[in-house]
Biotite code that builds the C-alpha atoms (Angstrom):
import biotite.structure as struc

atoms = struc.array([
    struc.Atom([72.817, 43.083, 63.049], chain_id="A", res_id=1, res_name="UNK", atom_name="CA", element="C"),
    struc.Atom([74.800, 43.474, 59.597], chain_id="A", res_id=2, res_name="UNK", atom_name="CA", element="C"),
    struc.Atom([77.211, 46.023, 58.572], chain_id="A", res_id=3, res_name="UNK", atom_name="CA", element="C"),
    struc.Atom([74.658, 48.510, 57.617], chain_id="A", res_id=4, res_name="UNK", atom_name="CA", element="C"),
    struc.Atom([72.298, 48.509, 60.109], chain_id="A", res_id=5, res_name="UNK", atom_name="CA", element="C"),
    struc.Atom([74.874, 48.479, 63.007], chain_id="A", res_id=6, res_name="UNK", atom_name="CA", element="C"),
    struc.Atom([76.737, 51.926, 61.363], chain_id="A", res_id=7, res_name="UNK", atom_name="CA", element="C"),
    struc.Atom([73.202, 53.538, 60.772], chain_id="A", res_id=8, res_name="UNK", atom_name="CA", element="C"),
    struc.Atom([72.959, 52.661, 64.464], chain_id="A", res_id=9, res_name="UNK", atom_name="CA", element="C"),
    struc.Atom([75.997, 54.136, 65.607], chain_id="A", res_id=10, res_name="UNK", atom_name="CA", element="C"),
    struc.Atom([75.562, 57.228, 63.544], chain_id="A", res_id=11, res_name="UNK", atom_name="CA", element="C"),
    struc.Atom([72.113, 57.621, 65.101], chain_id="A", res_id=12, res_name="UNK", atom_name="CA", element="C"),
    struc.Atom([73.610, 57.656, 68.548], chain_id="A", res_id=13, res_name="UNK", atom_name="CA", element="C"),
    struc.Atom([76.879, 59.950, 67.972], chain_id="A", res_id=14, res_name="UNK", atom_name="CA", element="C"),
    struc.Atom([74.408, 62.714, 65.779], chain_id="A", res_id=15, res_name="UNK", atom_name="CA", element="C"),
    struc.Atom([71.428, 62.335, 68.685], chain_id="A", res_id=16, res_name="UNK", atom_name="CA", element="C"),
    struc.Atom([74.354, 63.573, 70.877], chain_id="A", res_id=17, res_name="UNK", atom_name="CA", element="C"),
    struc.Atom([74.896, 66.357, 69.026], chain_id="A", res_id=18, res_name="UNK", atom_name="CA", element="C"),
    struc.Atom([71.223, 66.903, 68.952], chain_id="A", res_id=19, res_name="UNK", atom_name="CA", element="C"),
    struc.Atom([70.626, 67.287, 72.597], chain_id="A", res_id=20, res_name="UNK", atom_name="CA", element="C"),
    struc.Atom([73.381, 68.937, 73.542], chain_id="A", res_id=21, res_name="UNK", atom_name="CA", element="C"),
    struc.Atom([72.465, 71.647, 70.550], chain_id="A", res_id=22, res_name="UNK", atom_name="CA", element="C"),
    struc.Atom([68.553, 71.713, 72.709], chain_id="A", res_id=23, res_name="UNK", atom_name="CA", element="C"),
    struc.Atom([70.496, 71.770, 75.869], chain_id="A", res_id=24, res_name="UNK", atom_name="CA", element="C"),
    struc.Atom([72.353, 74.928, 74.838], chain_id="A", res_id=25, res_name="UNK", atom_name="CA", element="C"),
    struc.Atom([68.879, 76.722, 73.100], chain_id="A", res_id=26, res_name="UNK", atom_name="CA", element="C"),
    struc.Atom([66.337, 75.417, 75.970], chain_id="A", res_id=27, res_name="UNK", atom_name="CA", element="C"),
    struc.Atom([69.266, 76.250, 78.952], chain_id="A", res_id=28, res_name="UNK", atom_name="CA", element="C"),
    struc.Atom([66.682, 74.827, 81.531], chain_id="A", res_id=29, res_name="UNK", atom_name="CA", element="C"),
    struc.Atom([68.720, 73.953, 85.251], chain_id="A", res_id=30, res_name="UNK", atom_name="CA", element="C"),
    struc.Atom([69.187, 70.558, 86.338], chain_id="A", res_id=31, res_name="UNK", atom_name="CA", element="C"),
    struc.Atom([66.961, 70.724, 89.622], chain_id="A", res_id=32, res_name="UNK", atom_name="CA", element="C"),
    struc.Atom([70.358, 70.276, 91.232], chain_id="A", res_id=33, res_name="UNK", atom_name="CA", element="C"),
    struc.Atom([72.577, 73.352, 90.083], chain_id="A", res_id=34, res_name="UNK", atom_name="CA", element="C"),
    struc.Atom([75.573, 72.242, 88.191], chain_id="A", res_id=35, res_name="UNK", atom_name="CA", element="C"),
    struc.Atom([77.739, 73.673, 85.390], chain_id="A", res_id=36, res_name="UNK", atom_name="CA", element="C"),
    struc.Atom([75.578, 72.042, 82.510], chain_id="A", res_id=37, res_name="UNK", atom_name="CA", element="C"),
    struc.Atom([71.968, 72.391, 81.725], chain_id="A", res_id=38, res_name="UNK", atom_name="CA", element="C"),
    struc.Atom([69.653, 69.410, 82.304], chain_id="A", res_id=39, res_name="UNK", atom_name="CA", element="C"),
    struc.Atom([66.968, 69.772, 79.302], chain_id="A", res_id=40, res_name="UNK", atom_name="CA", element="C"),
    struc.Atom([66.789, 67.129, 77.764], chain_id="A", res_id=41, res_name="UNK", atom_name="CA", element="C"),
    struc.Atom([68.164, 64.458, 79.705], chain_id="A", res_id=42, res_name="UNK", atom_name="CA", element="C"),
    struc.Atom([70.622, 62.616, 77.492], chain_id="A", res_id=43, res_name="UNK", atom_name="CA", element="C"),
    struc.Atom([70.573, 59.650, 79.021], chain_id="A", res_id=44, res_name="UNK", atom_name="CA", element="C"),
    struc.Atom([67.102, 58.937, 78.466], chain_id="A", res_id=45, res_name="UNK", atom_name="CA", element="C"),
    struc.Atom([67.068, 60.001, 74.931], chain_id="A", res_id=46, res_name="UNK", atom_name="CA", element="C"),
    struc.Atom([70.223, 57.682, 74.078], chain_id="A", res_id=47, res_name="UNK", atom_name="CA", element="C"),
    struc.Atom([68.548, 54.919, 76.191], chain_id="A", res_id=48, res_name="UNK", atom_name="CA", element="C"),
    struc.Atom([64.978, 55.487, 74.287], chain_id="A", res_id=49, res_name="UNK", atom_name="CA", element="C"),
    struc.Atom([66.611, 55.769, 71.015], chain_id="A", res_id=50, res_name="UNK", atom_name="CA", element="C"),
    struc.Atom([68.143, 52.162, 71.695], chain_id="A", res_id=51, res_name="UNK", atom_name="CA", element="C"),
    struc.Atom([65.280, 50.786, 72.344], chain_id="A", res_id=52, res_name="UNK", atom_name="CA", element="C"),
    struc.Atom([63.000, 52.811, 69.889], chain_id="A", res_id=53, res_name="UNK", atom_name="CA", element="C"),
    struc.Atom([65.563, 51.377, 67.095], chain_id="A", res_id=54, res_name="UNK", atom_name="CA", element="C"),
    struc.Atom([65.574, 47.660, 68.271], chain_id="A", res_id=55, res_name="UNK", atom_name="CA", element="C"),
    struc.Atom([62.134, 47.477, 68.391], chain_id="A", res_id=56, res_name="UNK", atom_name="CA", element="C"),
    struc.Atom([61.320, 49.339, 64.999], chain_id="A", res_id=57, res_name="UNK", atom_name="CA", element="C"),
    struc.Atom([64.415, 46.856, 63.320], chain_id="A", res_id=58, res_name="UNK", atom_name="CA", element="C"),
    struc.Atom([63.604, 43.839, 64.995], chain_id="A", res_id=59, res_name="UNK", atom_name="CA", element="C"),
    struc.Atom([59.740, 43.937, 65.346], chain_id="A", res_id=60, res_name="UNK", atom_name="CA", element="C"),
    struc.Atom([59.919, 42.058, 69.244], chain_id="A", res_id=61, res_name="UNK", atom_name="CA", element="C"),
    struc.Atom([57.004, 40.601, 70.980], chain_id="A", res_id=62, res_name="UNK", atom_name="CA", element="C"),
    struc.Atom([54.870, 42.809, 73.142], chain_id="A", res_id=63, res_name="UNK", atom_name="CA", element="C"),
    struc.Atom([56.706, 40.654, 76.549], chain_id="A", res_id=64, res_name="UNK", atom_name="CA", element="C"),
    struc.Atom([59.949, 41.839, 75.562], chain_id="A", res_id=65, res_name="UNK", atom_name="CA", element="C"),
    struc.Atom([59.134, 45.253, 74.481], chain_id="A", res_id=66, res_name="UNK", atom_name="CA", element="C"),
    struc.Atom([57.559, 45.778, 77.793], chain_id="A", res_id=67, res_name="UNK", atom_name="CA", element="C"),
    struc.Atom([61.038, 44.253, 79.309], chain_id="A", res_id=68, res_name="UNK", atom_name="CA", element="C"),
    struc.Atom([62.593, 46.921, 77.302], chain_id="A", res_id=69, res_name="UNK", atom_name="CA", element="C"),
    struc.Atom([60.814, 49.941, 78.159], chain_id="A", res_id=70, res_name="UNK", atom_name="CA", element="C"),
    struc.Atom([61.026, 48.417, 81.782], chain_id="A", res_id=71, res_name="UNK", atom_name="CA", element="C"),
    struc.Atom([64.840, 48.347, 81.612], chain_id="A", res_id=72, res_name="UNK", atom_name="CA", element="C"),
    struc.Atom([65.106, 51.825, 80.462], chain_id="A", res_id=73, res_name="UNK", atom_name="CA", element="C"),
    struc.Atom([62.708, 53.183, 83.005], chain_id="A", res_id=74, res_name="UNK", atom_name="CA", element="C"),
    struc.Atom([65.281, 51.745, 85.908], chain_id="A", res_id=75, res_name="UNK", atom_name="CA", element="C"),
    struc.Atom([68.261, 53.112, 83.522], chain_id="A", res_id=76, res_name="UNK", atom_name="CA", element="C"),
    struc.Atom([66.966, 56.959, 83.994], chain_id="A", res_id=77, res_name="UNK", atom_name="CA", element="C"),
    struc.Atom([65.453, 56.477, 87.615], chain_id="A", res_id=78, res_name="UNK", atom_name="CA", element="C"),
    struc.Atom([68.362, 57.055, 89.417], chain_id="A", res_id=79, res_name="UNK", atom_name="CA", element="C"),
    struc.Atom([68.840, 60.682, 87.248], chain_id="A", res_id=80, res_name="UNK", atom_name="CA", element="C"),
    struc.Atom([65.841, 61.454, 89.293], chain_id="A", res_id=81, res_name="UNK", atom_name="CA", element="C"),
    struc.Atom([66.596, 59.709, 92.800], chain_id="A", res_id=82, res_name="UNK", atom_name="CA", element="C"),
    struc.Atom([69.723, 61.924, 92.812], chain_id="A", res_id=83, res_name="UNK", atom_name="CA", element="C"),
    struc.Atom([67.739, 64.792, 91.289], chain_id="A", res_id=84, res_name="UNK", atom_name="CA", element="C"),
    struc.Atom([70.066, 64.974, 88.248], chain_id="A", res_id=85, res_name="UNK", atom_name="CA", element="C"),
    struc.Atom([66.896, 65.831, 86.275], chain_id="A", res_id=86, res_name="UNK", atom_name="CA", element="C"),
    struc.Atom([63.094, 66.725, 86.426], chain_id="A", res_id=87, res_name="UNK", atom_name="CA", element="C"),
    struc.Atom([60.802, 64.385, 85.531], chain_id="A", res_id=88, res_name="UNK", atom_name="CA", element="C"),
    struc.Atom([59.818, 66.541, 82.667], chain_id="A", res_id=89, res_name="UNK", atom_name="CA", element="C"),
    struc.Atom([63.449, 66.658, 81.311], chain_id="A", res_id=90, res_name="UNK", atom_name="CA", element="C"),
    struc.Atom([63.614, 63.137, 81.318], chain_id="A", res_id=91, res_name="UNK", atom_name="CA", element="C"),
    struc.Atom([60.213, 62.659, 79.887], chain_id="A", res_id=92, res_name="UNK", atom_name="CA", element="C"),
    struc.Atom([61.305, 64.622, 76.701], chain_id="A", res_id=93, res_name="UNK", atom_name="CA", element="C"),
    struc.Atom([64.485, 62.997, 76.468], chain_id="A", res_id=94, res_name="UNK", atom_name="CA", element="C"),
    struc.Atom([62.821, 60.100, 76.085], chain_id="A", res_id=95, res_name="UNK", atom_name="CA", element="C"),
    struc.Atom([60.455, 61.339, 73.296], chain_id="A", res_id=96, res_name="UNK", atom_name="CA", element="C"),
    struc.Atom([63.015, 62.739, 71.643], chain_id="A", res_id=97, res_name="UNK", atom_name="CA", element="C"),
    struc.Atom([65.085, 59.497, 71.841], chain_id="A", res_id=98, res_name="UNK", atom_name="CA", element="C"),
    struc.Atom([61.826, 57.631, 70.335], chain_id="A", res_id=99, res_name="UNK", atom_name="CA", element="C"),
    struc.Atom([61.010, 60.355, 67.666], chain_id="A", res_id=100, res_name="UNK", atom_name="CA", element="C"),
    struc.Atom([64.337, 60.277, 66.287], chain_id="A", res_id=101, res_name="UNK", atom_name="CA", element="C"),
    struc.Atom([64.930, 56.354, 66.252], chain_id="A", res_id=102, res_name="UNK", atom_name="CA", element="C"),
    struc.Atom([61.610, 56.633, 63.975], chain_id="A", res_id=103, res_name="UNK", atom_name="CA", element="C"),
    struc.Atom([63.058, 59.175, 61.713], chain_id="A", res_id=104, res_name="UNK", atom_name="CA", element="C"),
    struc.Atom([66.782, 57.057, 61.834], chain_id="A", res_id=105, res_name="UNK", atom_name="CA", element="C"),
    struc.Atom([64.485, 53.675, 60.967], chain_id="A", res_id=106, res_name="UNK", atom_name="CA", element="C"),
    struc.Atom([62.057, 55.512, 58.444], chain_id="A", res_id=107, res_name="UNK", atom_name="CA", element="C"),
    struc.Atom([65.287, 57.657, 56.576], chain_id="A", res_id=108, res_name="UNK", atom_name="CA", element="C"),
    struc.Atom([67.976, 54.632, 56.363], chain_id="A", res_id=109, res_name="UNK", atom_name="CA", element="C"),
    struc.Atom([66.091, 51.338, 56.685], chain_id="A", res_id=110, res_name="UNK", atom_name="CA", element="C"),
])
């Protein structure tokens, strides 16, 4: 990864956090587990989609590993749902939203 690519990378992640938490505070949808912070959508999955939205998009992998990467971040937002940290639904969108704006990151700066 050069110079360029890895800051557009980095950017992407610090303004997707911004993002969510902005959707967070507009959508205000409970965590199925009540805590002080709302649970749509799931950050984790849209960081851990975005990752892998951008990697694929830059690096144009073979189908195997793609698979192995969507694998991967399945298990990396299953336990948000074994300890019912989120819905299934929250961490559905996350993960769109982590895909969409990897596109829009990959389409814009690369």
């Amino acid at each position: 990864m050069n110079d360029k690519t890895a800051l557009i990378f980095y950017i992407g992640i610090i303004s997707l956090q911004y993002i969510v938490k902005f959707l967070k505070n507009i959508i205000k949808e409970d965590r199925p587990i009540k805590k002080n912070t709302y649970g749509m959508p799931s950050t984790k999955s849209a960081t851990l989609f975005f990752i892998i939205g951008f990697l694929i998009l830059k690096y144009k992998y073979e189908n195997y590993t793609i698979l192995k990467l969507f694998f991967l971040a399945f298990v990396g937002v299953l336990y948000k749902l074994y300890f019912k940290e989120h819905s299934i639904k929250q961490i559905i969108v996350g993960g769109l939203l982590g895909l969409l704006y990897s596109y829009i990151i990959y389409i814009i700066f690369l």
